[in-house]
gemmi code that builds the backbone of each chain (N, CA, C; Angstrom):
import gemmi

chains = {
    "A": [
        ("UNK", (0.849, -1.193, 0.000), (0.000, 0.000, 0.000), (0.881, 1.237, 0.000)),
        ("UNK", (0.998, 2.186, -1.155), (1.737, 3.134, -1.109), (0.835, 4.401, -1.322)),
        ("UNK", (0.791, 5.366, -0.055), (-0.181, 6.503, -0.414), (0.832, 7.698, 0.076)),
        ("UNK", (0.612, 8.490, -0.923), (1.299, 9.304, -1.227), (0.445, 10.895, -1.202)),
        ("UNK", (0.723, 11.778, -0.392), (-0.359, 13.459, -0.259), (0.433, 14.277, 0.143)),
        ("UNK", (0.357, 15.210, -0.467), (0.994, 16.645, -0.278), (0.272, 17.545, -0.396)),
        ("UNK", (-0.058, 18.492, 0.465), (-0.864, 20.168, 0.459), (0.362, 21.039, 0.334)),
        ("UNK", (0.082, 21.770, -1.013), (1.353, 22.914, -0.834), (0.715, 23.991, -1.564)),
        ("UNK", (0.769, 25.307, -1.893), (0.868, 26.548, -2.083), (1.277, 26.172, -3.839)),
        ("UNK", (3.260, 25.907, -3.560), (2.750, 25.673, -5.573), (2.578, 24.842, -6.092)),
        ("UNK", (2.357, 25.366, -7.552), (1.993, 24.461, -8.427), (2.803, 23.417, -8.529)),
        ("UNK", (2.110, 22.395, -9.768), (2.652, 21.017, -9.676), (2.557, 20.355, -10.794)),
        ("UNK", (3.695, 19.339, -11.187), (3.659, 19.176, -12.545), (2.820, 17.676, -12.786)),
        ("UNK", (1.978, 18.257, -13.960), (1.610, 17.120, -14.293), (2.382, 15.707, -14.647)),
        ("UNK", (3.454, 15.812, -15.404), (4.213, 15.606, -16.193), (4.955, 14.335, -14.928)),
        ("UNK", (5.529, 15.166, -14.103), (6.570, 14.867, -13.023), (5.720, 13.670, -11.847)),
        ("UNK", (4.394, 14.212, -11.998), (3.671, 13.343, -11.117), (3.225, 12.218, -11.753)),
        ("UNK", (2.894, 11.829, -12.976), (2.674, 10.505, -13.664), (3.717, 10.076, -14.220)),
        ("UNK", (5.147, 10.620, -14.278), (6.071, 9.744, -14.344), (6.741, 9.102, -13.291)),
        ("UNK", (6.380, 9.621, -11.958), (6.755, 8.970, -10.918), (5.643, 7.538, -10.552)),
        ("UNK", (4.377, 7.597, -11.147), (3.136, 6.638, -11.261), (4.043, 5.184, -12.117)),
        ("UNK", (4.751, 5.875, -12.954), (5.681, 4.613, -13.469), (6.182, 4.037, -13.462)),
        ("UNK", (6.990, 4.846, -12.063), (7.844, 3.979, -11.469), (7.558, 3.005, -11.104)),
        ("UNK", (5.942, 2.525, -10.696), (6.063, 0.871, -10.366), (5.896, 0.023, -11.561)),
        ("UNK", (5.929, 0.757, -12.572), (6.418, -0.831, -13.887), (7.653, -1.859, -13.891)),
        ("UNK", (7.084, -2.619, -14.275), (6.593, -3.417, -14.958), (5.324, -4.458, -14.229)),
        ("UNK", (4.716, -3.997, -12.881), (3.939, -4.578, -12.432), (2.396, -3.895, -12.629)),
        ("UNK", (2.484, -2.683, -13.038), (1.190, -1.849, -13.297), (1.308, -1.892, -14.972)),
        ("UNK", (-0.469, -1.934, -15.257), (-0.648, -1.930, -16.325), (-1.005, -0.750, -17.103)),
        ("UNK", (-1.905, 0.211, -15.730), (-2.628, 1.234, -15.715), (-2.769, 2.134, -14.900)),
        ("UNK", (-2.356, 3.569, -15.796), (-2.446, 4.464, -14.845), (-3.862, 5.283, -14.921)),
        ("UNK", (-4.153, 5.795, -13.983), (-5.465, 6.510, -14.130), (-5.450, 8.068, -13.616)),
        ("UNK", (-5.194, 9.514, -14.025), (-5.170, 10.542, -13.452), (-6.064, 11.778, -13.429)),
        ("UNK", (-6.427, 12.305, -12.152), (-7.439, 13.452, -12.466), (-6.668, 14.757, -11.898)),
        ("UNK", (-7.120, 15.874, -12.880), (-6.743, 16.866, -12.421), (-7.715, 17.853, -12.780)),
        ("UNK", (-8.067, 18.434, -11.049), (-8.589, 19.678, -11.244), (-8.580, 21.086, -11.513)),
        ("UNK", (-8.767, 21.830, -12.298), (-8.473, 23.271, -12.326), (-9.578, 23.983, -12.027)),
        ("UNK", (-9.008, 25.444, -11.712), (-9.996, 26.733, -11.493), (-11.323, 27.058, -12.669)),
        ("UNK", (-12.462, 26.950, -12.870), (-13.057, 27.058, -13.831), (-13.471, 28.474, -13.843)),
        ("UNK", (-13.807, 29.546, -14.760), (-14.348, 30.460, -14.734), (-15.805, 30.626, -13.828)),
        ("UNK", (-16.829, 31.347, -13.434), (-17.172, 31.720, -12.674), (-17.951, 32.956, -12.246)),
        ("UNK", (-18.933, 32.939, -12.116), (-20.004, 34.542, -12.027), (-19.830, 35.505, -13.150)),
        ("UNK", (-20.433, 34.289, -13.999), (-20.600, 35.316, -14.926), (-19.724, 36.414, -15.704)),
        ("UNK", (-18.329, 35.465, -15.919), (-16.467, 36.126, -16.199), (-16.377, 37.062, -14.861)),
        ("UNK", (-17.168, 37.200, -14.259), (-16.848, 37.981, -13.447), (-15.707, 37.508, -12.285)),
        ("UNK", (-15.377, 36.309, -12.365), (-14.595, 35.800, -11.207), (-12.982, 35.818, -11.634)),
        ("UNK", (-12.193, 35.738, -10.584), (-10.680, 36.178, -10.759), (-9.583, 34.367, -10.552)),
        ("UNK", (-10.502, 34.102, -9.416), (-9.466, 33.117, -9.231), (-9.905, 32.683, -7.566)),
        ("UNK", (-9.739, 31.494, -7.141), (-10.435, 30.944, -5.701), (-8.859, 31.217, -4.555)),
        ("UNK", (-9.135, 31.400, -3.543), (-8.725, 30.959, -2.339), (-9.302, 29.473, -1.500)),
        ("UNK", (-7.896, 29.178, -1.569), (-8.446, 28.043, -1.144), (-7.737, 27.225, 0.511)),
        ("UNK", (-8.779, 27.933, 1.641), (-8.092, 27.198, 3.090), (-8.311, 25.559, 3.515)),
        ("UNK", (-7.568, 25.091, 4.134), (-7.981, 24.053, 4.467), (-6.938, 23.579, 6.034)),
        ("UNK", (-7.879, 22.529, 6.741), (-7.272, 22.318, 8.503), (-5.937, 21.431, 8.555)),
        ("UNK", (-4.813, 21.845, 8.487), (-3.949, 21.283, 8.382), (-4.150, 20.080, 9.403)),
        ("UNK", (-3.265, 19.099, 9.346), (-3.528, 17.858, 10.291), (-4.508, 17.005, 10.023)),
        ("UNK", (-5.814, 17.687, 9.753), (-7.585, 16.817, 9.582), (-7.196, 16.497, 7.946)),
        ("UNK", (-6.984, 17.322, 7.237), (-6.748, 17.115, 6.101), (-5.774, 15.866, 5.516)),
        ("UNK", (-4.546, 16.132, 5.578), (-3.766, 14.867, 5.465), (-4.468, 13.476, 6.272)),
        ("UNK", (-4.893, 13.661, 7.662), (-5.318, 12.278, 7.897), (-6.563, 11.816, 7.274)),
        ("UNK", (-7.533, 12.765, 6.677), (-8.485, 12.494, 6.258), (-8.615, 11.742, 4.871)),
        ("UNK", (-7.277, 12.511, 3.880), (-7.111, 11.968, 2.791), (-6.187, 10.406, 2.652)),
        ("UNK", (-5.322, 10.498, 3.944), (-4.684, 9.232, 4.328), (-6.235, 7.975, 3.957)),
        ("UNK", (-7.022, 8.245, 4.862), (-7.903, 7.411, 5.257), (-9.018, 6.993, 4.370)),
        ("UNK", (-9.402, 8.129, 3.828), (-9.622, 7.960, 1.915), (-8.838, 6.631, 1.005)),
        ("UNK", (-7.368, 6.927, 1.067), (-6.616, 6.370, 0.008), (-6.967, 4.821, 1.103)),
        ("UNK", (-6.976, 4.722, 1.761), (-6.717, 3.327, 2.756), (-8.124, 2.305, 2.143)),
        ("UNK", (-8.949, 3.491, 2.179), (-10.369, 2.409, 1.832), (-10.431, 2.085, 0.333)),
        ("UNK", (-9.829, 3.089, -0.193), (-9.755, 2.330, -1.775), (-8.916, 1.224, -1.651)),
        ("UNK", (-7.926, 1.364, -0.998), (-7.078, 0.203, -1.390), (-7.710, -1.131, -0.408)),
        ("UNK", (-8.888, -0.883, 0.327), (-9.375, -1.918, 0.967), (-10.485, -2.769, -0.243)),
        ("UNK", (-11.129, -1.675, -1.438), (-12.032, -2.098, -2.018), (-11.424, -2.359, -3.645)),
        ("UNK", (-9.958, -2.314, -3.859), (-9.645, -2.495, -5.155), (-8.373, -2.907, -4.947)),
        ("UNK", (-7.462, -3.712, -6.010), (-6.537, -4.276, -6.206), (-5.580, -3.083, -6.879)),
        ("UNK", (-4.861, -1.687, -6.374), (-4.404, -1.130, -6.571), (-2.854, -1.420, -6.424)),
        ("UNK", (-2.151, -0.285, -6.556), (-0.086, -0.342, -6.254), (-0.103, 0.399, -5.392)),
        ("UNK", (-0.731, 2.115, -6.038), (0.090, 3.260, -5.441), (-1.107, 4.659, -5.656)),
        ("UNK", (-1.020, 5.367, -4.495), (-2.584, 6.531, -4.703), (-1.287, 7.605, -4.456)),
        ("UNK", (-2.104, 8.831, -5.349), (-0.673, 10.432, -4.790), (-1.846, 10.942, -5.025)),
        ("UNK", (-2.123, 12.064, -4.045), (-2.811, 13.363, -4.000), (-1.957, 14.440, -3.923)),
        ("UNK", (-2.063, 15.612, -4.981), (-1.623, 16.415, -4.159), (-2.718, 17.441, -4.058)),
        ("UNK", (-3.114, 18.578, -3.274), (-3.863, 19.715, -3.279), (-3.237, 21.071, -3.017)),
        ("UNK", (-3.743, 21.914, -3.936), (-2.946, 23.337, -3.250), (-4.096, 23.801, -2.488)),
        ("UNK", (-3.368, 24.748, -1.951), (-3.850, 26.037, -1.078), (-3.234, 27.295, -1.281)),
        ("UNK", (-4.294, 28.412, -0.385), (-3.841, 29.394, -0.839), (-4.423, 30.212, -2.381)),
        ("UNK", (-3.927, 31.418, -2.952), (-4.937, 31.518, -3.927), (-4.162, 31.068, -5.340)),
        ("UNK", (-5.324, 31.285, -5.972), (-5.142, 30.616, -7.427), (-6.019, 31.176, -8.717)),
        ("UNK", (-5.164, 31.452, -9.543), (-6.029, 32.384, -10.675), (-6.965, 31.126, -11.769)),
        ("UNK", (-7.492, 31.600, -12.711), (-8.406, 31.131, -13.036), (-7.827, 30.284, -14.256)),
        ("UNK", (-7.899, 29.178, -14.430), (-6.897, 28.113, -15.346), (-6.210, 27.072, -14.300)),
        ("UNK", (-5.630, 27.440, -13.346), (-4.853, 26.821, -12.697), (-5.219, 25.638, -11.935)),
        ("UNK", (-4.042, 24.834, -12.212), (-4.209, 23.277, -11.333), (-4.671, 23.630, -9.455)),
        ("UNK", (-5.707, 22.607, -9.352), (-6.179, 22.878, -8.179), (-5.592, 21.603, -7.384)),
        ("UNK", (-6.026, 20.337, -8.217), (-6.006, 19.585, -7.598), (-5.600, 18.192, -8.174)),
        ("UNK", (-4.522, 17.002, -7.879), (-4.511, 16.181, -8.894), (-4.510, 14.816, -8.004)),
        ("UNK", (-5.363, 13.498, -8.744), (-5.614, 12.253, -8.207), (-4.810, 11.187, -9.208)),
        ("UNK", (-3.418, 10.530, -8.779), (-3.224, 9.556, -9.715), (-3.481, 8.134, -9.050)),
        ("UNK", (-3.419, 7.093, -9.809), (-3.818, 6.064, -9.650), (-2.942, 4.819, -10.169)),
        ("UNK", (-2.082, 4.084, -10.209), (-1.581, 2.975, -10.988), (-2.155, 1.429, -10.296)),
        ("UNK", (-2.050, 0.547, -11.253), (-2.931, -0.765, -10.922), (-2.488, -1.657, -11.873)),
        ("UNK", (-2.605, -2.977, -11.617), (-2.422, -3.810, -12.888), (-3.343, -3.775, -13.833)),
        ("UNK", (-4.599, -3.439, -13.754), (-5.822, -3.690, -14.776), (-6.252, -1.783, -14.430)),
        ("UNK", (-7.001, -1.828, -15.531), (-7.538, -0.708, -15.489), (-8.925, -0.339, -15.133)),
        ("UNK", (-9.527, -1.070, -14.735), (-10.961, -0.889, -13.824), (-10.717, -0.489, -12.554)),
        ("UNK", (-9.941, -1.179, -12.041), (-9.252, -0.463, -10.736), (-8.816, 0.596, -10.165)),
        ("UNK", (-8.032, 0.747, -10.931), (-7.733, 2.269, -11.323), (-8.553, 3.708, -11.134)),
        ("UNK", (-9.318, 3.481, -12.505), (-10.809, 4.074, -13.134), (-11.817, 4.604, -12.029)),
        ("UNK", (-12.148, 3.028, -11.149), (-12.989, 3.329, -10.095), (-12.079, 4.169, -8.371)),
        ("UNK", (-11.107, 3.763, -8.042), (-10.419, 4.329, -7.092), (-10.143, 5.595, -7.455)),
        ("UNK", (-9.720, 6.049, -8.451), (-9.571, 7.367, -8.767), (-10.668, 7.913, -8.666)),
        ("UNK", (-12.108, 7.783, -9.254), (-13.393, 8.783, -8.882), (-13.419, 8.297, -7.658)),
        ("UNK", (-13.877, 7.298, -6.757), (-13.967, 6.951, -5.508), (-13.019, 8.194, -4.667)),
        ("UNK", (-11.736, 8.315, -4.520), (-11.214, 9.164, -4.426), (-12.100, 10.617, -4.163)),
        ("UNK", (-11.806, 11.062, -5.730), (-12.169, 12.537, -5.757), (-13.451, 12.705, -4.717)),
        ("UNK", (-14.252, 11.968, -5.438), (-15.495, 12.212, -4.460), (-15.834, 11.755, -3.094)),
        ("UNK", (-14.978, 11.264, -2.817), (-14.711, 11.245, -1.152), (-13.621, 12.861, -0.425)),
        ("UNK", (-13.068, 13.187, -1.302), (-12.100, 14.220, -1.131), (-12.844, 15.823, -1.269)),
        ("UNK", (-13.994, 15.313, -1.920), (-15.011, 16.326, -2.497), (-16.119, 16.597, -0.854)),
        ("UNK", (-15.985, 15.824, -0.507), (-17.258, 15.851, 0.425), (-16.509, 15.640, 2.331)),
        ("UNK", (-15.501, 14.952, 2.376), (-14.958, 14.970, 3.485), (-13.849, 15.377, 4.059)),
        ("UNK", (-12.872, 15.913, 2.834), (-11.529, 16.552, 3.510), (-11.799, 17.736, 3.556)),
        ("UNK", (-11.120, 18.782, 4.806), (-11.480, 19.522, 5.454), (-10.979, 20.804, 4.417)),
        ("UNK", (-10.994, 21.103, 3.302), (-10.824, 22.640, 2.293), (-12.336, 23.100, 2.029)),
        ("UNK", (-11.833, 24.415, 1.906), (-13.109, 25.774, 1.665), (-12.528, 26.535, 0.841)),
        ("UNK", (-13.076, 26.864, -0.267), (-13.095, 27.571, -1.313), (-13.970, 28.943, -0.839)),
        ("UNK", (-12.408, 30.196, -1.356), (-13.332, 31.658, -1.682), (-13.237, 31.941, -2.826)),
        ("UNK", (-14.266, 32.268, -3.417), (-14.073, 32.642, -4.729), (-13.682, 34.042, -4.757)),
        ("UNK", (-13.275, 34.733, -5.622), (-12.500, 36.034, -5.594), (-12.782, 36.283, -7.033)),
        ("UNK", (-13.728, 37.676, -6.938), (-14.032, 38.475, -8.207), (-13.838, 39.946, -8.297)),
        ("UNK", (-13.963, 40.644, -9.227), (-13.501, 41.817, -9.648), (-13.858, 42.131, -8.362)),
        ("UNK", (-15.194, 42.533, -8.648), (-16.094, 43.028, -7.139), (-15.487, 42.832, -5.538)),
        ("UNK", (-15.740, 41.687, -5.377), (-15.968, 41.069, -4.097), (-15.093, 39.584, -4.089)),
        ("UNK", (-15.787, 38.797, -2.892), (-14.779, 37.732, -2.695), (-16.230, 36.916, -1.346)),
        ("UNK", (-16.290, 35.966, -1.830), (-17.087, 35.001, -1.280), (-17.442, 33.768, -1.230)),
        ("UNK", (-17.315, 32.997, 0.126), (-17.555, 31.647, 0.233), (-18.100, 31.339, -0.616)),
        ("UNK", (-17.426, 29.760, -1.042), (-18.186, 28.806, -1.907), (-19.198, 27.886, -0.989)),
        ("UNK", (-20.768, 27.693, -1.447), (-21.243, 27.113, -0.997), (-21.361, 25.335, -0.847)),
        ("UNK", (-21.231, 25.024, -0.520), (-21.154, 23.316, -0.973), (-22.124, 22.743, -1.848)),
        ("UNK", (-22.030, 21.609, -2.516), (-23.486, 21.361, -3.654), (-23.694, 19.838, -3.733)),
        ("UNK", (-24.884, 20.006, -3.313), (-25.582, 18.533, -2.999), (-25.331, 17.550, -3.818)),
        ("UNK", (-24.767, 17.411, -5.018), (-24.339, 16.844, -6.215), (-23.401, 15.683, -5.824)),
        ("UNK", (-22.651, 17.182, -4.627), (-21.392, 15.856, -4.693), (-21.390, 15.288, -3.162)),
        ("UNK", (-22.555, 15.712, -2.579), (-22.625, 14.676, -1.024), (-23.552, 13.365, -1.976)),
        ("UNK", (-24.313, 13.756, -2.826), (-24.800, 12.405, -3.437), (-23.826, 11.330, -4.247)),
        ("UNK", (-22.562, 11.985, -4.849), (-21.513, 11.105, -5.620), (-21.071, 10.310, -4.391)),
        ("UNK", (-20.971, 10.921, -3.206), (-20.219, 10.125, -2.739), (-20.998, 9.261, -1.674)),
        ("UNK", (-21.910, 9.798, -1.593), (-22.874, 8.517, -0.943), (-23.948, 7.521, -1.586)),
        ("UNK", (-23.393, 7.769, -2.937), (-23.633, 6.388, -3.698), (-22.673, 5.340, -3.299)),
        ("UNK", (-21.282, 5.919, -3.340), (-20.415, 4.477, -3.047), (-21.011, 4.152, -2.071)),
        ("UNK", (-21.491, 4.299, -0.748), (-22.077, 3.499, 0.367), (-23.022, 2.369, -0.002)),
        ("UNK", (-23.658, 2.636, -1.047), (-24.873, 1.717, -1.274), (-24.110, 0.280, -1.179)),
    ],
    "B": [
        ("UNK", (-9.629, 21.874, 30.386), (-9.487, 22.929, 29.525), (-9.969, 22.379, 27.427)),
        ("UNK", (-10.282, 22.404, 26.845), (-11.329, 22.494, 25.624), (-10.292, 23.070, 24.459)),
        ("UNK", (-9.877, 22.613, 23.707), (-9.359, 23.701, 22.492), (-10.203, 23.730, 21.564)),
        ("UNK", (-10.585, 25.510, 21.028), (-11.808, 25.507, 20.069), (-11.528, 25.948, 18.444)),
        ("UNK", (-11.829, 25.041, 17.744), (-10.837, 25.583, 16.205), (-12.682, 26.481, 15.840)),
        ("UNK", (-12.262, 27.262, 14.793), (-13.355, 27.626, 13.608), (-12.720, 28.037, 12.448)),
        ("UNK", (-13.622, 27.228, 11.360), (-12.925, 27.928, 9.757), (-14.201, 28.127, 9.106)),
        ("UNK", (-13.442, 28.875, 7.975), (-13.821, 29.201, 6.596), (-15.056, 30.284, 6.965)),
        ("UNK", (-16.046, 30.408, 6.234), (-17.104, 31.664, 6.770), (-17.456, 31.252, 7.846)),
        ("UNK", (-18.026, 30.068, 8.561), (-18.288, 30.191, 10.334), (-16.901, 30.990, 11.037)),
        ("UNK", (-15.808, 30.888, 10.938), (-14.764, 31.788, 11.084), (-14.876, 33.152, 11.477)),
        ("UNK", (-15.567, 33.602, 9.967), (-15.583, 35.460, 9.544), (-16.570, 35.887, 10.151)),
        ("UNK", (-17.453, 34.551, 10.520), (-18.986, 35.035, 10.758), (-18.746, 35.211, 12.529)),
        ("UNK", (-17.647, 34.728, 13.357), (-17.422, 35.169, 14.608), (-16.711, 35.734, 15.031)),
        ("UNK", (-15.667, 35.967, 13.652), (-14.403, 36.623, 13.657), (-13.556, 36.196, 14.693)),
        ("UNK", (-13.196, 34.729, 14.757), (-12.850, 34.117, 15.864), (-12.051, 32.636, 15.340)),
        ("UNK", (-11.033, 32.476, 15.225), (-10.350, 31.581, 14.651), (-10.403, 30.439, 15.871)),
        ("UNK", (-9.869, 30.562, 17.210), (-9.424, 29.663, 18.179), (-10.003, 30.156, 19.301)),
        ("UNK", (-10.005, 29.332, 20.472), (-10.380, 29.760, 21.707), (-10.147, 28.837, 22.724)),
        ("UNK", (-9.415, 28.901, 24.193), (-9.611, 27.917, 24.841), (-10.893, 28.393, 25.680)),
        ("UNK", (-11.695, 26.846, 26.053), (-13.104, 26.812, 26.798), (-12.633, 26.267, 27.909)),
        ("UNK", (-12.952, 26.502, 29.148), (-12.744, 26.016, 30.803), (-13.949, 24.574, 30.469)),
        ("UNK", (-13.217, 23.522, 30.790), (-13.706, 22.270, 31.186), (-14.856, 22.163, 32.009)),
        ("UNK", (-15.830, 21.582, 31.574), (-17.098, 21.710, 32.975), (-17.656, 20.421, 32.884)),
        ("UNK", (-17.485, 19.708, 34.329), (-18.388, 18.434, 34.208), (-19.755, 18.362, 33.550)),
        ("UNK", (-20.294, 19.254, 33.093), (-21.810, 19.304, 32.324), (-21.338, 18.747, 31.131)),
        ("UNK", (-20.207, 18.759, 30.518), (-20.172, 18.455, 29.221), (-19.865, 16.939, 28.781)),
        ("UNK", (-20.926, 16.805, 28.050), (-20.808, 15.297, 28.156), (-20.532, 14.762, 26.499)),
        ("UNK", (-21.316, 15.735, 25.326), (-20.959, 15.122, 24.018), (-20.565, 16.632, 23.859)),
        ("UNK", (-20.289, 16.973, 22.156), (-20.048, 17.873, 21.574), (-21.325, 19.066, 21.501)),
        ("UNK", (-22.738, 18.696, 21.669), (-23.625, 18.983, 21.496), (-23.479, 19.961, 22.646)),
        ("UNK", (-22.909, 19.662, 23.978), (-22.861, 20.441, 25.193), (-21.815, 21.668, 24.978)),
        ("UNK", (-20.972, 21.564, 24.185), (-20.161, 22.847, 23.571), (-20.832, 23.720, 22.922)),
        ("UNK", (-21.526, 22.934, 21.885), (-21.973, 23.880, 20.905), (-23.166, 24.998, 21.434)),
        ("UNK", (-23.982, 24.205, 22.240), (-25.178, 24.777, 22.872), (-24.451, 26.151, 24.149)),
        ("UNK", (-23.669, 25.621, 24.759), (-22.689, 26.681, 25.513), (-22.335, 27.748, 25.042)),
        ("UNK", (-21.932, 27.431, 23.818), (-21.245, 28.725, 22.697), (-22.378, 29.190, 22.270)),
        ("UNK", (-24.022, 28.962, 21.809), (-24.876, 29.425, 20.952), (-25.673, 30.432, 21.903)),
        ("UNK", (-25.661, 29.981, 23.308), (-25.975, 31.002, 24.527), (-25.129, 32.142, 24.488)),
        ("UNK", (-24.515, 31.958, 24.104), (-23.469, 33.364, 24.019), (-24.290, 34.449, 22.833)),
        ("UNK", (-25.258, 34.331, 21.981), (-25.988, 35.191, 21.286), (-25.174, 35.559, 20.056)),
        ("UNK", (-26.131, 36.476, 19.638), (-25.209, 36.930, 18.149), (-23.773, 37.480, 18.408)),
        ("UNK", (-22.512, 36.895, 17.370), (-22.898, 35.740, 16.511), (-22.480, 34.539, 16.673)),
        ("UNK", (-22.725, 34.307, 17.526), (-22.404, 32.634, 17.979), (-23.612, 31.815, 17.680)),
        ("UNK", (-25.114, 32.679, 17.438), (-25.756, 31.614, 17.561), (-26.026, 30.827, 15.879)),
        ("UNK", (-24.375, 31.450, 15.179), (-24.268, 30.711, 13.688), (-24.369, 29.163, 14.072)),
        ("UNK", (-23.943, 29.038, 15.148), (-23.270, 27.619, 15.469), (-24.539, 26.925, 15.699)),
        ("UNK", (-25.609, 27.203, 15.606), (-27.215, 26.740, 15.517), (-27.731, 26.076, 13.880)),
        ("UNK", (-26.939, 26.368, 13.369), (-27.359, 26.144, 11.968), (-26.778, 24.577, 11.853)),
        ("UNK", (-27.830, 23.407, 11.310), (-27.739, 22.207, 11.106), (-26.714, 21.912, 10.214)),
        ("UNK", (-26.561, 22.550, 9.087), (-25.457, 22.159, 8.065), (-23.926, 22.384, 9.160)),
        ("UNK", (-23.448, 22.893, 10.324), (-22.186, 23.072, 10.638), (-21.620, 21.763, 10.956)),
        ("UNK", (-20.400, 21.337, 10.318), (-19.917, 19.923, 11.221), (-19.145, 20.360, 12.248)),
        ("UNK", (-18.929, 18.801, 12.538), (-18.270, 19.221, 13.667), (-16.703, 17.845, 13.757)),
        ("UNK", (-15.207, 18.241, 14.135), (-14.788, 17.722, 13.923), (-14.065, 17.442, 15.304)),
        ("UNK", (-14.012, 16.037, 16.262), (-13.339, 15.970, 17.867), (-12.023, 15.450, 17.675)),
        ("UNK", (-10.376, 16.219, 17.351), (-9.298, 15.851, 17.526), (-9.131, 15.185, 16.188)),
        ("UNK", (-9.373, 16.039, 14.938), (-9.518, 16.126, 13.755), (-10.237, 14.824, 13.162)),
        ("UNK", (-11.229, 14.564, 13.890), (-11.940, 13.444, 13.181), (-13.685, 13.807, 13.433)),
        ("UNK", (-14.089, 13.632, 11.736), (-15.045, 13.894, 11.424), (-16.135, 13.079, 13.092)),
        ("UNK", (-16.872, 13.928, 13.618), (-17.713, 13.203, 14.545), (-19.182, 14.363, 14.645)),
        ("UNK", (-20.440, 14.454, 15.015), (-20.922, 14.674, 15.388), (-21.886, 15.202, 17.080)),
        ("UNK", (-22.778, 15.499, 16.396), (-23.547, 16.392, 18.532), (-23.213, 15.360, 19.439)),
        ("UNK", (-23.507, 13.650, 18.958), (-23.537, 12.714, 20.078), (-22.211, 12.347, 20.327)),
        ("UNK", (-21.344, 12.923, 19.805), (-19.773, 12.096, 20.231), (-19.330, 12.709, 20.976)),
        ("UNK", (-18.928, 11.756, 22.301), (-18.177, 12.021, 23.360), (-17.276, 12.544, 23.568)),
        ("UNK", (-17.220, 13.658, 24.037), (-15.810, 14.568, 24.305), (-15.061, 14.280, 25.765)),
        ("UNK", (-13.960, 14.935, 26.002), (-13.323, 14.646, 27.017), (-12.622, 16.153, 27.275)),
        ("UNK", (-12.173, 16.200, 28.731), (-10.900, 17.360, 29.202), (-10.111, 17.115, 27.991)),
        ("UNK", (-9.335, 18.180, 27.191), (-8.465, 18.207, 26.822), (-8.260, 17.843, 25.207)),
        ("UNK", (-9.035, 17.892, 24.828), (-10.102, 17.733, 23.045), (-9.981, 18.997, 22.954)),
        ("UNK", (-9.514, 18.653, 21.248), (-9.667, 19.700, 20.674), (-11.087, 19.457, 19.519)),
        ("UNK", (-11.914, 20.922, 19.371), (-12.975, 20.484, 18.610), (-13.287, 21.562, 17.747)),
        ("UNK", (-13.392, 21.025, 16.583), (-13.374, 22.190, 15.469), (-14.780, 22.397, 15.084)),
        ("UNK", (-15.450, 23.690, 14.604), (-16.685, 23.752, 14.109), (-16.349, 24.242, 12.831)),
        ("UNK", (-16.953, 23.908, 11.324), (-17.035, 24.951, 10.446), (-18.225, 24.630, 9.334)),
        ("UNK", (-18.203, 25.082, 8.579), (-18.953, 24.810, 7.255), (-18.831, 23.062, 6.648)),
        ("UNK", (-20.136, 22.916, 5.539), (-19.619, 22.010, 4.644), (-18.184, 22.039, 3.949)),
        ("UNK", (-17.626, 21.436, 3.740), (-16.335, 21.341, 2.671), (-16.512, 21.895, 1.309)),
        ("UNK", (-15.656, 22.321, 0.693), (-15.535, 22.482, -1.115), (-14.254, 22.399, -1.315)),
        ("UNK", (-13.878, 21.607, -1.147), (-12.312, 21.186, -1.968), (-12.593, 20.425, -3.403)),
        ("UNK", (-11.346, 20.572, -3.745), (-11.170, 19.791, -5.282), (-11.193, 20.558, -5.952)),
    ],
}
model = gemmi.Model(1)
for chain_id, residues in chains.items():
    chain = gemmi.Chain(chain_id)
    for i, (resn, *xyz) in enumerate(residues, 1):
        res = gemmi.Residue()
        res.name, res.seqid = resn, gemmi.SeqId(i, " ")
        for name, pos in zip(("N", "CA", "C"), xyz):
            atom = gemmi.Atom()
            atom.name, atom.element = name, gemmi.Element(name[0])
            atom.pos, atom.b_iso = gemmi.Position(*pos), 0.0
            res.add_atom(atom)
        chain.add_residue(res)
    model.add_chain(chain)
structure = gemmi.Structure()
structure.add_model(model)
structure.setup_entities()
């Protein structure tokens, strides 16, 4: 079981983080990666998010995340990383890789993932616009993604 | 003695990041904090609102989970990460 998380401020390479996913070849078949960015926002009106989160709750939370995938799938190796802090509008927010021998595994631990990361690790988004600057509200969408896996 | 975290807008909304609380045998779950703090009036009585979690020694727990002397217990909003 290799889980791998980092919260940092900068950015992060795509590039650098799925070639380290490689490193477990010749026993993985498949890698699987998500990455989130800043999407535009109120109407162009938005600049770019702030993004806080509880140091300590966070890492153990996402620890404990990666633990149950690897309780419900035949995985290698999970890396999160997340920034914090602010971030203009384009920019990598957030990235989930995945390597496995088969690729269903993969596929499913990686969304399993996000949407557990979506709904229980401890970050808050401000959004930040020309205007103003204001909490993101949470959206029922994704307390339902992730309490489908329960079923 | 109680250590009290708050983030994100429950935070701004008390303008109150941390706090230590004096220990009182009355307190028996988390529910006995929160209700302590919501007597305190505006704006504490944000901490009344059903959507706030609540987290005892950084683990997701709720009103009925047992606290102890010397817990730390965080209140804030839903999450939006990712």
């Amino acid at each position: 079981m290799n889980i791998s998380i980092s919260i940092q401020t900068d950015d992060f390479s795509h590039s650098d983080e799925y070639q380290n996913l490689c490193n477990d070849a010749p026993r993985i078949g498949a890698i699987v990666t998500f990455c989130g960015l800043v999407r535009e926002f109120d109407d162009s009106n938005g600049e770019g998010l702030f993004l806080e989160h509880f140091a300590g709750m966070t890492e153990k939370t996402l620890e404990n995340i990666c633990q149950q995938a690897f309780e419900r799938w035949p995985i290698i190796s999970t890396r999160i990383v997340h920034r914090i802090g602010t971030m203009g509008l384009g920019e990598q927010i957030v990235f989930v890789g995945i390597n496995s021998a088969h690729r269903k595994a993969a596929f499913h631990a990686c969304e399993f993932i996000m949407d557990f990361l979506k709904t229980d690790a401890p970050f808050w988004k401000k959004a930040l616009t020309k205007d103003t600057e204001y909490w993101v509200e949470a959206k029922s969408s994704d307390e339902a993604a992730s309490k489908a896996w329960k079923k | 003695m109680l250590q009290l975290r708050f983030f994100a807008s429950l935070r701004d909304q008390l303008n109150c990041d941390s706090e230590s609380l004096d220990w009182s045998d009355n307190f028996n779950t988390a529910s006995d904090v929160r209700a302590t703090l919501i007597e305190r009036g505006t704006p504490w009585d944000s901490l009344a609102k059903p959507t706030v979690l609540i987290a005892i020694n950084q683990e997701m727990g709720n009103d009925d989970t047992a606290i102890k002397n010397g817990d730390e217990i965080a209140f804030f909003p839903p999450v939006t990460g990712g």
